[in-house]
OpenMM code with the backbone's topology and positions (N, CA, C; nanometers):
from openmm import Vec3, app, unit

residues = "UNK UNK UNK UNK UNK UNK UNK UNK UNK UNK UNK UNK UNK UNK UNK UNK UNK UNK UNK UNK UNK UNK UNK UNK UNK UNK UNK UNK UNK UNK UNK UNK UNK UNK UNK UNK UNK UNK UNK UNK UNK UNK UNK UNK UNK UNK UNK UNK UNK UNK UNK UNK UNK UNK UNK UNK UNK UNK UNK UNK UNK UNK UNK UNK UNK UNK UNK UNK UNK UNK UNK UNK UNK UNK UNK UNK UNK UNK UNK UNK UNK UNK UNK UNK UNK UNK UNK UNK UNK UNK UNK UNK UNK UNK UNK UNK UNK UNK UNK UNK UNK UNK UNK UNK UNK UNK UNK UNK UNK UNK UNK UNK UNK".split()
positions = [
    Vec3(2.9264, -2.0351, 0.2030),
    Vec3(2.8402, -1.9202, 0.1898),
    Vec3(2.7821, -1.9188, 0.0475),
    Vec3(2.6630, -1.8854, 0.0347),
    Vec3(2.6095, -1.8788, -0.1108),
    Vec3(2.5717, -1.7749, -0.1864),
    Vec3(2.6391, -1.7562, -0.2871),
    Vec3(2.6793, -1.6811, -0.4010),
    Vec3(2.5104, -1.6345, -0.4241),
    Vec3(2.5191, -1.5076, -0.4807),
    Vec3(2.3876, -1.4381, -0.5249),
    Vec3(2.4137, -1.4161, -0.7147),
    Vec3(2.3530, -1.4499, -0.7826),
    Vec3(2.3824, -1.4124, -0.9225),
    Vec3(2.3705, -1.2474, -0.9648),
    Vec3(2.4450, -1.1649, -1.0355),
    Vec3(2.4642, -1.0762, -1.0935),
    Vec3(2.2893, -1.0096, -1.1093),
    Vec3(2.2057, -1.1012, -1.1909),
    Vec3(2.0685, -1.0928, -1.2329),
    Vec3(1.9548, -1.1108, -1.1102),
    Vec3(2.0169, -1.1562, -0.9932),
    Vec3(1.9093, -1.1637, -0.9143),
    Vec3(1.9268, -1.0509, -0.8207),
    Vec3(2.0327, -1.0034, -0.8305),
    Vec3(2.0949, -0.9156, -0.7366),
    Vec3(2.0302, -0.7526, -0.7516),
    Vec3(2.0198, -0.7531, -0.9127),
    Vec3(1.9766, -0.6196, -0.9754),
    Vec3(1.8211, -0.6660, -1.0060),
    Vec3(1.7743, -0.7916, -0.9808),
    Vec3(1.6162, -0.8206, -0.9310),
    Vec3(1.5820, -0.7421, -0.7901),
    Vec3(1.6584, -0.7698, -0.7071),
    Vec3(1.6262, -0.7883, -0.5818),
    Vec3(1.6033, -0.6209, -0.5437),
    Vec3(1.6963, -0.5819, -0.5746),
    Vec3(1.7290, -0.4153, -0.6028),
    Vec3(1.6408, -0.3206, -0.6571),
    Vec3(1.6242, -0.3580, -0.7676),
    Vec3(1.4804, -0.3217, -0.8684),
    Vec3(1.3337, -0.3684, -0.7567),
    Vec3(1.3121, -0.4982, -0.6928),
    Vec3(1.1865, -0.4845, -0.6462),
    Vec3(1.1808, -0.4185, -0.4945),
    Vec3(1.3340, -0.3305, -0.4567),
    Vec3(1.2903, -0.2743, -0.3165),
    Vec3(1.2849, -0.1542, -0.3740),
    Vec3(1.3491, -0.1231, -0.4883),
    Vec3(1.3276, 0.0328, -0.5195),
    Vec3(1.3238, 0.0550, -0.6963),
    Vec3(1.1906, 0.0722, -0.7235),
    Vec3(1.1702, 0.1051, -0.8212),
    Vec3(1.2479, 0.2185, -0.9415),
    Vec3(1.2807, 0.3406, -0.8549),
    Vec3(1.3529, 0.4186, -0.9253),
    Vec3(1.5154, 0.3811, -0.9781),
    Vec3(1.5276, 0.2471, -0.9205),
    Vec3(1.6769, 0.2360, -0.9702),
    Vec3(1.6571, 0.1510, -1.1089),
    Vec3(1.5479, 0.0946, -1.1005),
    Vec3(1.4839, 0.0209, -1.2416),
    Vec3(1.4940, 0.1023, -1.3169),
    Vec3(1.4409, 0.2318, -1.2753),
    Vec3(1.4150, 0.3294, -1.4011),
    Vec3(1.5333, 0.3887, -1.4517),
    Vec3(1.6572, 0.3900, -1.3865),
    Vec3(1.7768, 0.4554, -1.4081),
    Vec3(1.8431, 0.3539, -1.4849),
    Vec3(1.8340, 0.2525, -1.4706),
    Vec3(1.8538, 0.1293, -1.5833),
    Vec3(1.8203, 0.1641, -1.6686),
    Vec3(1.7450, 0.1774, -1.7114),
    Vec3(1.6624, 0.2108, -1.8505),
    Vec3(1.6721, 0.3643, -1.8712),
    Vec3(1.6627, 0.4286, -1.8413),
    Vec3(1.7520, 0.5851, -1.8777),
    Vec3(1.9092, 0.6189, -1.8684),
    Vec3(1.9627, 0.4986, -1.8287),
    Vec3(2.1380, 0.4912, -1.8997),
    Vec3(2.1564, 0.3900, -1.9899),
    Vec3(2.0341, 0.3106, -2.0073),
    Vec3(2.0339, 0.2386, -2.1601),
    Vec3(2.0004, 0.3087, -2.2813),
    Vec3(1.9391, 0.4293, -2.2613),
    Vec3(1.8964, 0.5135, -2.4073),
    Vec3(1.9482, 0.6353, -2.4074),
    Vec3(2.0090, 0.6741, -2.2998),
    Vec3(2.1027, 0.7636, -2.3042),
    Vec3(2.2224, 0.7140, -2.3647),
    Vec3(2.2966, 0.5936, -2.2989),
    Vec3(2.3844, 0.5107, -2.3860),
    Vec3(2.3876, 0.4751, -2.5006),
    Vec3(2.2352, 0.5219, -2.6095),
    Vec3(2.2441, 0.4520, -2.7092),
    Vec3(2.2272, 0.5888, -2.7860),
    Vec3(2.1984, 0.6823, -2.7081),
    Vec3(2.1476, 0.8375, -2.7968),
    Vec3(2.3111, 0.9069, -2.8044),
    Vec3(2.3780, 0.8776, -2.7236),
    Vec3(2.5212, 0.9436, -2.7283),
    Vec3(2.6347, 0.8307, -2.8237),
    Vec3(2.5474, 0.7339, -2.8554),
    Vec3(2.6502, 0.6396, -2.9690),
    Vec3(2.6908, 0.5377, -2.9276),
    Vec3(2.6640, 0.5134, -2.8235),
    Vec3(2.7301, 0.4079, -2.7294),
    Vec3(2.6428, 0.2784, -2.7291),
    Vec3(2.5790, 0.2065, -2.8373),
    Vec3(2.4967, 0.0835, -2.8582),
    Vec3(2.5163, -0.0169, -2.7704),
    Vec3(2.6623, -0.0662, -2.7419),
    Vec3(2.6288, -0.1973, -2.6736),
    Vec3(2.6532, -0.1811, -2.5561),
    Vec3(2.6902, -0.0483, -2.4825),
    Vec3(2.6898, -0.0199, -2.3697),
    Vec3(2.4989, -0.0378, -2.3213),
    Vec3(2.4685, 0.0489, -2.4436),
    Vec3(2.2781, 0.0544, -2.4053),
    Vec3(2.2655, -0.0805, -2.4187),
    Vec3(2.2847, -0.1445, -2.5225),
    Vec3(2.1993, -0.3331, -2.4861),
    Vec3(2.2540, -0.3619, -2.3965),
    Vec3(2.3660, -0.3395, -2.2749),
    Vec3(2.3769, -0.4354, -2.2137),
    Vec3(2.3089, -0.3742, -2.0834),
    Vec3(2.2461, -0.2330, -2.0459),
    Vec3(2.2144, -0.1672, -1.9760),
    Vec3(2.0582, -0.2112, -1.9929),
    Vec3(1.9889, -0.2467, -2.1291),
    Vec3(1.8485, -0.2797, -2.1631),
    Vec3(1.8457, -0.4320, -2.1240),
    Vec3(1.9245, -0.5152, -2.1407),
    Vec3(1.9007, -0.6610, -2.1071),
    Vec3(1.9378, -0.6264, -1.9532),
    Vec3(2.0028, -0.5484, -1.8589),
    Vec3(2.0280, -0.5669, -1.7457),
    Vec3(1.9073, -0.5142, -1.6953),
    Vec3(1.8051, -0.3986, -1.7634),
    Vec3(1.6955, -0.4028, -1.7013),
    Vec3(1.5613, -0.4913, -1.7146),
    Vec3(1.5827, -0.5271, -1.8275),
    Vec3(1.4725, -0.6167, -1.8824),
    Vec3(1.4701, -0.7406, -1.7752),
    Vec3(1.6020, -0.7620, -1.7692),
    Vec3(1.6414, -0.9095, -1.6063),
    Vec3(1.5912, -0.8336, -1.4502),
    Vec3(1.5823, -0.7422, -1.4795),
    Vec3(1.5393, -0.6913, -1.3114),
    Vec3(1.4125, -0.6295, -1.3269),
    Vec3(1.3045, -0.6684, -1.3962),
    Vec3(1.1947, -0.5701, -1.4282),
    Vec3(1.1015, -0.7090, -1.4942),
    Vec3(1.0669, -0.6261, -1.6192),
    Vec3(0.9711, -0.7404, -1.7055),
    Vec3(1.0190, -0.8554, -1.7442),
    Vec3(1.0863, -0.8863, -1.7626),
    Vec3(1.1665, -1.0535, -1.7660),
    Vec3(1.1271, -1.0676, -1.9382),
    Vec3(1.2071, -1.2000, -2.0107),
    Vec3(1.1997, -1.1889, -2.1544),
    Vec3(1.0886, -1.2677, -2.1719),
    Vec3(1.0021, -1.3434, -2.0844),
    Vec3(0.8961, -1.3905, -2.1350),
    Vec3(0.7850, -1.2579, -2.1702),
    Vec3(0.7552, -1.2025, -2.0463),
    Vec3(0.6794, -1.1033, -2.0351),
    Vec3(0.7136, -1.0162, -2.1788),
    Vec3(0.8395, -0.9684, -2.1971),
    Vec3(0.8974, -0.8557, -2.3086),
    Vec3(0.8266, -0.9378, -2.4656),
    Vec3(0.8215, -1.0466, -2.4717),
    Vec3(0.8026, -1.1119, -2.5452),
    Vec3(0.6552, -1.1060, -2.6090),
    Vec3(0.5872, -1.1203, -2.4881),
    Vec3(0.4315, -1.1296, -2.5146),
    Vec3(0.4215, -0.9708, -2.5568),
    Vec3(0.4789, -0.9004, -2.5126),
    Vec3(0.4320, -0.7110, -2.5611),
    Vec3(0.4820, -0.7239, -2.6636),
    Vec3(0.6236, -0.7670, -2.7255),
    Vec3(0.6535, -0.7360, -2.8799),
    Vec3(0.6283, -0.8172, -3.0023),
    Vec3(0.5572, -0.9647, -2.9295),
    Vec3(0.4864, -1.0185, -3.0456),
    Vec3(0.6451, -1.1210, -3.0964),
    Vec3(0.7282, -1.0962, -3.0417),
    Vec3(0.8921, -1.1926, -3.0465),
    Vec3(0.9438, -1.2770, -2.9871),
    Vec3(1.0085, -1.3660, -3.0082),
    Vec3(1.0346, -1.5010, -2.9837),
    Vec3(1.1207, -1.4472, -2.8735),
    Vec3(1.1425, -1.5163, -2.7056),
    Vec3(1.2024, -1.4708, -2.5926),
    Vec3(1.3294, -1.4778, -2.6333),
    Vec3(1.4084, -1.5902, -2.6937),
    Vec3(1.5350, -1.6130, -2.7322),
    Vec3(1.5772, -1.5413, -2.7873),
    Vec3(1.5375, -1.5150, -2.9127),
    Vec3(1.5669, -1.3821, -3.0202),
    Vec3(1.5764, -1.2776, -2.9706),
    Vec3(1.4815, -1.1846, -2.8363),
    Vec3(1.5330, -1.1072, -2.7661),
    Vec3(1.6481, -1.1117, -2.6972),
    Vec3(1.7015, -1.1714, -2.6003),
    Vec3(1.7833, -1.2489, -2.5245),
    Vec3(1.9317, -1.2192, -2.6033),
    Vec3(1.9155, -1.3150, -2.7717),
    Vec3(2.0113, -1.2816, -2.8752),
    Vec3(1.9819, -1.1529, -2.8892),
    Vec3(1.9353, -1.0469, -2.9604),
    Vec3(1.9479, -0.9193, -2.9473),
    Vec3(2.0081, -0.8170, -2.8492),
    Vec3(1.9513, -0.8128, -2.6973),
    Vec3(2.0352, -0.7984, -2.6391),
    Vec3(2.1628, -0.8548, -2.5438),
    Vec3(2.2148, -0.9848, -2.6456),
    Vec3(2.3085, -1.0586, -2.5902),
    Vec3(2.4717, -0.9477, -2.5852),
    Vec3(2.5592, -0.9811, -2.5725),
    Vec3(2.7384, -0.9009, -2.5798),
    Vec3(2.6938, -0.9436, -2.6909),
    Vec3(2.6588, -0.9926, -2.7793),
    Vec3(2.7654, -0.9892, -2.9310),
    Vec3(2.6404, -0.9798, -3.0175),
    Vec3(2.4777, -0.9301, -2.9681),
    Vec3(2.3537, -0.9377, -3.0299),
    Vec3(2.3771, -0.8239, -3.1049),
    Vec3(2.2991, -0.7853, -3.2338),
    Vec3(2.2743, -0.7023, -3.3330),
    Vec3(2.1919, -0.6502, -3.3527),
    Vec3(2.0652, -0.6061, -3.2858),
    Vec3(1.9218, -0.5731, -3.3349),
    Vec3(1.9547, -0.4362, -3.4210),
    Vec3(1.8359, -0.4749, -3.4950),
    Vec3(1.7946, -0.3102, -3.5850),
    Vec3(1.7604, -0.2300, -3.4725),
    Vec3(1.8055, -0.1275, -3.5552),
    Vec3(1.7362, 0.0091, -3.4509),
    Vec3(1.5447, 0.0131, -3.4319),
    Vec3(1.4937, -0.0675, -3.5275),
    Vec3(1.3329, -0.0506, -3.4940),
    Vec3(1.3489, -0.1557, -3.3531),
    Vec3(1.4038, -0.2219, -3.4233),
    Vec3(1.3784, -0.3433, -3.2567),
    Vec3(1.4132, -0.3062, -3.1517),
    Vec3(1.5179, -0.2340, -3.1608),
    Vec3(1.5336, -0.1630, -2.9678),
    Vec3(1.4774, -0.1494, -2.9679),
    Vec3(1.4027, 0.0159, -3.0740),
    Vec3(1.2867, 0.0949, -3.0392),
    Vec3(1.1465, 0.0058, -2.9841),
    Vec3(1.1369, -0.0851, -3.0691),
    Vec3(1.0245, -0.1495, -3.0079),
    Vec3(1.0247, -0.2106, -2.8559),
    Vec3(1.2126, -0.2558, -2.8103),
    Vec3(1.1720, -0.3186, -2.7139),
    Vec3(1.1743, -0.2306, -2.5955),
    Vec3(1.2238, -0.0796, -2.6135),
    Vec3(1.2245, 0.0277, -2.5086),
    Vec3(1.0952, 0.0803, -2.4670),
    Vec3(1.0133, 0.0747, -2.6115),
    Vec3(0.8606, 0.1316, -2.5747),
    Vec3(0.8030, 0.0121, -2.5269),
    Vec3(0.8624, -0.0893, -2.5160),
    Vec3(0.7330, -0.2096, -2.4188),
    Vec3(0.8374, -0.1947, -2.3059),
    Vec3(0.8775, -0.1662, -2.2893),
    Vec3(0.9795, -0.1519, -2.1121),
    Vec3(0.8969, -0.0106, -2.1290),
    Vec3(0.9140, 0.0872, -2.1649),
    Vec3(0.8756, 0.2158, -2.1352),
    Vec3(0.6969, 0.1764, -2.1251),
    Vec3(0.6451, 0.1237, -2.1398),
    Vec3(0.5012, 0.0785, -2.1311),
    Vec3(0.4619, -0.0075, -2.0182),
    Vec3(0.5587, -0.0851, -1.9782),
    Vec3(0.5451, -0.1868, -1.8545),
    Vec3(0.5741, -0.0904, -1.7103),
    Vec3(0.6353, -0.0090, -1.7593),
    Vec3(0.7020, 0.0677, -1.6460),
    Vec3(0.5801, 0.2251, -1.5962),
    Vec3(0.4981, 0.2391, -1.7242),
    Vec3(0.3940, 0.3732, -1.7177),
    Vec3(0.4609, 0.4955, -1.7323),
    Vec3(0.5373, 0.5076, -1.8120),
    Vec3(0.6563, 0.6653, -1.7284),
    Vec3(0.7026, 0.6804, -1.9301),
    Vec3(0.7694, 0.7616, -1.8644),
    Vec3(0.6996, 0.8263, -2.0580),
    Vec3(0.8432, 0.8841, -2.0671),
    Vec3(0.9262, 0.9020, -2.1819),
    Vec3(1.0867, 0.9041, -2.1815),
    Vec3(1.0521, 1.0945, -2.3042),
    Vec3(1.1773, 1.1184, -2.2712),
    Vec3(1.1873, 1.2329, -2.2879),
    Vec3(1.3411, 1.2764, -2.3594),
    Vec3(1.3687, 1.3448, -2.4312),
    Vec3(1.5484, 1.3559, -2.4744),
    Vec3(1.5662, 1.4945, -2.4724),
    Vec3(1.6662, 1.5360, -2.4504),
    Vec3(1.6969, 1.7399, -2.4264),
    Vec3(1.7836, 1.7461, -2.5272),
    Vec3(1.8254, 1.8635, -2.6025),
    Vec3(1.9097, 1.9010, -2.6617),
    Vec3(1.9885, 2.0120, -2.5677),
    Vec3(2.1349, 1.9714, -2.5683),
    Vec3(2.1878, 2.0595, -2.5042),
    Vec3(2.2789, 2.1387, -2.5763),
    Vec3(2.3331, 2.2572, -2.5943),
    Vec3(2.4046, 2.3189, -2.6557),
    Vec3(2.5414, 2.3013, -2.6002),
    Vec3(2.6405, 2.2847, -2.6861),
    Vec3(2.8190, 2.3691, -2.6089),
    Vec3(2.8204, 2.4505, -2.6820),
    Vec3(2.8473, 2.5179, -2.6015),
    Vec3(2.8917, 2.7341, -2.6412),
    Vec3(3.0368, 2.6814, -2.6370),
    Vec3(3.1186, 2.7625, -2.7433),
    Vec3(3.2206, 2.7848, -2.7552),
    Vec3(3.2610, 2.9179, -2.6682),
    Vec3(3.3658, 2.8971, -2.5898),
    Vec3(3.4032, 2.9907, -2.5229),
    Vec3(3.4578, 3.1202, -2.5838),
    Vec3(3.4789, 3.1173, -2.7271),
    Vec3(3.5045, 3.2089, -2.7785),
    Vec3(3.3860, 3.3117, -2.8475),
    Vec3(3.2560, 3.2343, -2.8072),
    Vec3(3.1479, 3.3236, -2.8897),
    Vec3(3.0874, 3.3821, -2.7606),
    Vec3(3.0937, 3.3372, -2.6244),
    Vec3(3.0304, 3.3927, -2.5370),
    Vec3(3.0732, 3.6037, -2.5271),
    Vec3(2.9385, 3.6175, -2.5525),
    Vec3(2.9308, 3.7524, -2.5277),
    Vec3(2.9155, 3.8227, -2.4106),
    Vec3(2.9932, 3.9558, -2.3764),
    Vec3(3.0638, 3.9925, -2.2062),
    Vec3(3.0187, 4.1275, -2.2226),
] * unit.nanometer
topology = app.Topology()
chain = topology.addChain("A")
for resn in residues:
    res = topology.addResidue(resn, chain)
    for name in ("N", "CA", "C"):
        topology.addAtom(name, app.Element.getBySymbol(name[0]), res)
C-alpha cells in the first residue's frame, strides 16, 4: 500500500478546502502573538507546503527559496521582520487581510455586583 507524505496530505486538504489553509495560517500568528515562535514556524512552513509553495514565497519576498525553507526549518531563526514579511506574502497570496483582538482577564475580584 502506498504511503502519502505528511506535505502532500495537508496539500491535498488545502486544495479541497480552502478555509483549512487559512486556519493554518491563523494558528501560525496566533502561535507567534501568544509567544509561541516555533510552534508558529512550524504552522507557517506547514502552510506555505499546502498553499504557495517556497518557490512561489520566494518570488513575492525577493529571497532565496532555501533560506526560507532554513527559516522556517525546526531549528530555523528568522528575524521578526522576516516572518513579518513572509506572513504578508502568504497573507497577499491568499487576498484575506489578518486582524489581532485584545482581550481582557477581569480579575474575579474586581468584578462589580
Amino acid at each position: 500500500m502506498p504511503t502519502v507524505s505528511f506535505k502532500d496530505s495537508l496539500k491535498a486538504i488545502a486544495d479541497r478546502n480552502p478555509d483549512f489553509a487559512n486556519n493554518i495560517l491563523e494558528d501560525a500568528v496566533n502561535a507567534m502573538l501568544t509567544g509561541d515562535i516555533n510552534e508558529g514556524r512550524i504552522h507557517l512552513r506547514d502552510y506555505v507546503n499546502a498553499t504557495i509553495g517556497f518557490s512561489e514565497l520566494a518570488k513575492r519576498t525577493g529571497r532565496i527559496d532555501k533560506n526560507l525553507m532554513r527559516s522556517l526549518s525546526e531549528k530555523g531563526n528568522p528575524t521578526a521582520s522576516n516572518l513579518f514579511e513572509i506572513i504578508q506574502a502568504c497573507v497577499a497570496f491568499e487576498e484575506i487581510t489578518l486582524s489581532a483582538h485584545v482581550i481582557s482577564k477581569v480579575k474575579p475580584d474586581l468584578v462589580v455586583r
